[in-house]
N, C-alpha and C positions, 0 to 999 in steps of 0.2 A: 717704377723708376725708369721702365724703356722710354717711357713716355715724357721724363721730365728735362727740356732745355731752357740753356741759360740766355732767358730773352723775356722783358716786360711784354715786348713787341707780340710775342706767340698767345699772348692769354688776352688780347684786344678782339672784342665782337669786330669791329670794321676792319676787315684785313688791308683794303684798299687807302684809308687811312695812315694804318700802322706802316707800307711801304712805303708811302711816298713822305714819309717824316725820315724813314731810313736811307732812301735817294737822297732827301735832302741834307740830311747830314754828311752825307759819302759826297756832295758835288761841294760843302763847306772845306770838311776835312776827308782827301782820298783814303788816306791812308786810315781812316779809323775803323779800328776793330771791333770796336762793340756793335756798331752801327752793321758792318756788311756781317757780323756773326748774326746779326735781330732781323737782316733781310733775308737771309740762309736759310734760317729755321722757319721765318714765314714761305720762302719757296716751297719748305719740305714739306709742311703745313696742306700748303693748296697742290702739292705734288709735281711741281716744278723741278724735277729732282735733277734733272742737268746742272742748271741753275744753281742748286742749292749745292752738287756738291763740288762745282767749282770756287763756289765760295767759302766753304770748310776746305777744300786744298789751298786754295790761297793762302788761308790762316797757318796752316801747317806749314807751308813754304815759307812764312815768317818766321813763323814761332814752331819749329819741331816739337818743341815740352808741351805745347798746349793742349793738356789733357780732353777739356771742352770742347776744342774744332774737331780733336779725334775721336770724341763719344760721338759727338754730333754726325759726322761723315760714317759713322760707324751704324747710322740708323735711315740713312739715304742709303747704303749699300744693302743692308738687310732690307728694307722697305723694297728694293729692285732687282730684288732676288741674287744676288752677287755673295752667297753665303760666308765663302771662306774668308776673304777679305775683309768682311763685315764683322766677323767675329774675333777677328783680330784686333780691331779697331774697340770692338767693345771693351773689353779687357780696363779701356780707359775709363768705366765706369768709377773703380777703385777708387782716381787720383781724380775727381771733380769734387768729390767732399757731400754726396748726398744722399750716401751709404754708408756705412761703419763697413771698414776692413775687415772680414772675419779674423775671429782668435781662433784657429782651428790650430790642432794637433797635427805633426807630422807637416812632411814638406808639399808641395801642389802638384798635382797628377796631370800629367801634361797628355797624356793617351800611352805610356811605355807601357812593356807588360810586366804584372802585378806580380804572377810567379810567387802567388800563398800568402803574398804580406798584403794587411789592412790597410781599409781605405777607408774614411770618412767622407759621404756626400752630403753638401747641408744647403737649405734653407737660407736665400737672401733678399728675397724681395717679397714680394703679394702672393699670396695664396696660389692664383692664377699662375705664377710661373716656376712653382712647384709643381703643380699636378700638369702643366703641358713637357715639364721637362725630366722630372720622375722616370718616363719610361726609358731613361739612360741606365739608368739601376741594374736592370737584371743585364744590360749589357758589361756592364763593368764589370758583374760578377763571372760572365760567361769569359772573363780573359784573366782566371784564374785570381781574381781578389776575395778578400774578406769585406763583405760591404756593408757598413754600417750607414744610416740614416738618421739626417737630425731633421726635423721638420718644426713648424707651429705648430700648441700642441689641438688645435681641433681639428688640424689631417693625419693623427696618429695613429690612431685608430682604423683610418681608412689605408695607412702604406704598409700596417702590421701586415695586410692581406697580399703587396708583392711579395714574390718569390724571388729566392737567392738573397736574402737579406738577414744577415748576422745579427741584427736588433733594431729597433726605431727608437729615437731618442727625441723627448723635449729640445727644440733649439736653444731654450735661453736653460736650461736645466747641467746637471752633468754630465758631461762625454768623454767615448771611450778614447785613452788613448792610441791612435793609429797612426801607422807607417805614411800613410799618404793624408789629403782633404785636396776635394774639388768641390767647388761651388756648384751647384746646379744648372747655372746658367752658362759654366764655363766647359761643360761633358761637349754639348757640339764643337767646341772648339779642338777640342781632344779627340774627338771621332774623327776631324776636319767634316761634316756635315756641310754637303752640299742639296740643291733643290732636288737634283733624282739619289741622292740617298737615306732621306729623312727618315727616321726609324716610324715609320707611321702603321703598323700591325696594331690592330684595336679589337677588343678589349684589352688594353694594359692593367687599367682600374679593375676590381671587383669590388662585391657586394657580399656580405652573407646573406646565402638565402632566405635564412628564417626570418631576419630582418626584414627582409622583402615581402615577404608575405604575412608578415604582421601590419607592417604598411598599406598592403594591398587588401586587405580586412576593412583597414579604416576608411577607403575610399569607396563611393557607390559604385554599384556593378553592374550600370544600365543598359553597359555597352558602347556608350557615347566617345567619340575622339576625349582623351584627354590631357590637356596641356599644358605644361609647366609652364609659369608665366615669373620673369626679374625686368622689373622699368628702372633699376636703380646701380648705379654701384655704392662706393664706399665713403660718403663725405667724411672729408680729413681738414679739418677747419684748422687744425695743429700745423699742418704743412698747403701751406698756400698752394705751390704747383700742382701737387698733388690735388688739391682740391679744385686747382681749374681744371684740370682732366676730367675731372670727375662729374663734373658740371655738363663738357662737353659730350662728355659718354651717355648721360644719361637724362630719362626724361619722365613723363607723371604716367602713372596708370591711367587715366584719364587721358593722356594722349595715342593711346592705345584702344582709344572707343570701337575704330572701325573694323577691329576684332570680333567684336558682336554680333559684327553681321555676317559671315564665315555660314553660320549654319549653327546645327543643334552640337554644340562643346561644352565640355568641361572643362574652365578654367581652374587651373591648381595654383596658388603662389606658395613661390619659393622665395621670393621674396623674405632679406632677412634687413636688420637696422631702423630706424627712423621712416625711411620710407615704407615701411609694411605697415602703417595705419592707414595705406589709401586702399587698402583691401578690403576694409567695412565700408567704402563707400564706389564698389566698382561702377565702372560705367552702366548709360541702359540698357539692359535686353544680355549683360554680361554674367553669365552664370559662374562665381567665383567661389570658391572656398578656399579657406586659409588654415593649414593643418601646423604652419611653420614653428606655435608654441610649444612642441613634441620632439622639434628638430635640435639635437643638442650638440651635433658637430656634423663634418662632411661623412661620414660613413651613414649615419641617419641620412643626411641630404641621398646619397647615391643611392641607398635602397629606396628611398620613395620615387627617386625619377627613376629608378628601373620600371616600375607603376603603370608610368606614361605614356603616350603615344608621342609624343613630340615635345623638346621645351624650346620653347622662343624667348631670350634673352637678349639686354646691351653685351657690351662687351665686360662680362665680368668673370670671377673664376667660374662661376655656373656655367659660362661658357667651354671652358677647358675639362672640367668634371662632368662634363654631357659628350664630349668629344671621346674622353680617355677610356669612359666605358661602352662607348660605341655606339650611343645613342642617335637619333636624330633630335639633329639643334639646329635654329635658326636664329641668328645672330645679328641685329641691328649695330651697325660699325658706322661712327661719323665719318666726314669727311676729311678729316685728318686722322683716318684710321692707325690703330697699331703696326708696326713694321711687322709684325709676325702673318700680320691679312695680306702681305706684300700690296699687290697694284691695281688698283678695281678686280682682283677675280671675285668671282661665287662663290668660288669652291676653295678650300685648304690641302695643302699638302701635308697638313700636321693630322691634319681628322678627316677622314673618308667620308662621313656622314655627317660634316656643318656645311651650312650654306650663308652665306652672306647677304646683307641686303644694304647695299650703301645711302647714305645722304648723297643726293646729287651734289649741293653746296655746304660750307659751314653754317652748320645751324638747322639746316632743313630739315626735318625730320616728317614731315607728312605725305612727299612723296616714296618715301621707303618703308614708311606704314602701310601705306595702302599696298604696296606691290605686295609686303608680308602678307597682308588680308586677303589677298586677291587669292596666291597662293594656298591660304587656308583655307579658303573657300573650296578648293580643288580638294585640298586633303581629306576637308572633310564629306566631299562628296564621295572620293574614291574610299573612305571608311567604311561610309553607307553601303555602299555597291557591293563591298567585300569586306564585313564584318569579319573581326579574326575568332 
């Protein structure tokens, strides 16, 4: 949902295009709102972010209520590292209409201290922004709460394993009643989380071991690097924006050829959905195996990439459940990356050990292939050199 704005303009292949329809309705009528909110979101888009959030304040300065300019301005400030601010502004997710409000128990935990009465933290968006925000948990516990968790239920299993946690609960199931609920994505706002205070200490995730090593049974033991591979995220054909994100995120195994040529690897997919039938037909010279018919939720997923030597992923929750347990990932981010990748860096402040590898333009995706390749080429020689 961080990703979803209110603009036909933002899901147009031709950006250049989509602008100059939006100039041109803004020199017809100055004053129109739809039009400079569709230019906004395309400045945010190509990272124009001055631009863009002069135009989200604008909208504001007309319209205060306007829930929309201030989600929107709310992801040009997190995209620019401006945390606090940014997280204030989010809050406006609520009132755009494309979330349900949670029904949670008990009143909202603003960051006070807790002083032995329960708390409820739950579950409001994509997989991914449970597992990168999860590690507020054992925080909330350490300032004296009863903390309960409601999550989906194919990450239950895998949050049973944090500590300081009163129970884990089905999110659409029944829950406990408690003194407090904070939404997951609303803990930074309640820490105030700024860029040098991000709880970023990893492993937050674990794995049971025994799992691990029945995983590690099922994989050859040649010695060879090997590497978690996701070319997909989550097609949501039910929800249009969502599904042009998802488009934008993601791309075919087959575009991922120049992988092959790395060196001597073993490709793992983790690949899960529709897109995991392109794994019977990997690229040439790509040594692929597909274990994922075994995998029945994220706790299975986390013990087989514990397995690994490296996973390379789009931007999906594979991404954040390779981060949480301290993994090395490597991360393909379009050009209209997530605000949580802030502003062309490599590197995360959220995961010690992802790397990024960006789209130069919308759309490009072969120059950031190859840099990935180039890279793995590296990895896999320095494996060779110094077998573990």
């Amino acid at each position: 949902m961080g990703e979803t704005i209110r603009s036909s303009a933002a899901g147009m292949p031709d950006f250049r295009v989509a602008e100059a329809l939006c100039r041109r309705a803004l020199t017809l009528v100055p004053g129109h709102g739809a039009a400079l909110n569709a230019l906004s979101v395309l400045c945010l888009d190509l990272r124009r972010l001055e631009e863009a959030e002069a135009g989200f304040r604008t909208l504001i300065e007309r319209n205060p209520e306007s829930a929309q300019a201030g989600f929107n301005l709310s992801l040009v400030l997190l995209t620019s590292g401006r945390l606090r601010e940014g997280w204030e502004h989010y809050e406006e997710r609520w009132r755009i209409g494309e979330i349900p409000v949670p029904k949670a128990p008990g009143r909202l935990w603003m960051g006070e201290p807790l002083e032995g009465r329960s708390i409820l933290l739950h579950a409001e968006q994509g997989h991914g922004d449970t597992l990168q925000f999860v590690r507020y948990a054992p925080m909330v516990a350490e300032r004296s709460g009863r903390v309960h968790l409601a999550v989906h239920s194919g990450l239950r299993r895998l949050m049973e394993r944090i500590p300081g946690l009163e129970g884990v609960y089905d999110l659409y199931g029944r829950l406990p009643a408690t003194d407090f609920h904070c939404p997951l994505l609303s803990l930074p706002r309640a820490f105030g989380t700024e860029i040098g205070s991000i709880p970023a200490a990893v492993p937050y995730l674990k794995s049971d071991p025994a799992e691990v090593e029945r995983w590690r049974a099922r994989l050859p033991a040649d010695g060879r690097l090997k590497v978690g591979l996701v070319w997909s995220g989550d097609p949501r054909p039910h929800s249009p924006k969502a599904n042009a994100v998802d488009r934008r995120r993601s791309l075919t195994l087959a575009a991922l050829a120049p992988l092959a040529t790395a060196g001597d690897a073993l490709f793992v997919s983790l690949q899960k959905g529709s897109p995991a039938a392109q794994a019977k037909e990997p690229p040439p010279g790509m040594d692929l195996i597909d274990p994922m018919d075994a995998v029945t939720d994220f706790a299975d997923t986390a013990a087989l990439m514990r397995c690994l030597d490296l996973i390379v992923t789009v931007d999906t929750s594979v991404a954040h459940l390779a981060g949480g347990l301290g993994l090395p990932v490597w991360v393909l981010s379009r050009h209209s990356g997530c605000w949580r990748w802030l502003t062309r860096r490599t590197d995360s402040p959220w995961y010690p050990t992802l790397r990024l590898f960006h789209q130069p333009s919308p759309g490009d995706w072969e120059p950031a292939v190859a840099q990935l390749a180039e890279a793995l080429t590296e990895r896999v020689r320095s494996h060779e050199a110094h077998p573990a």
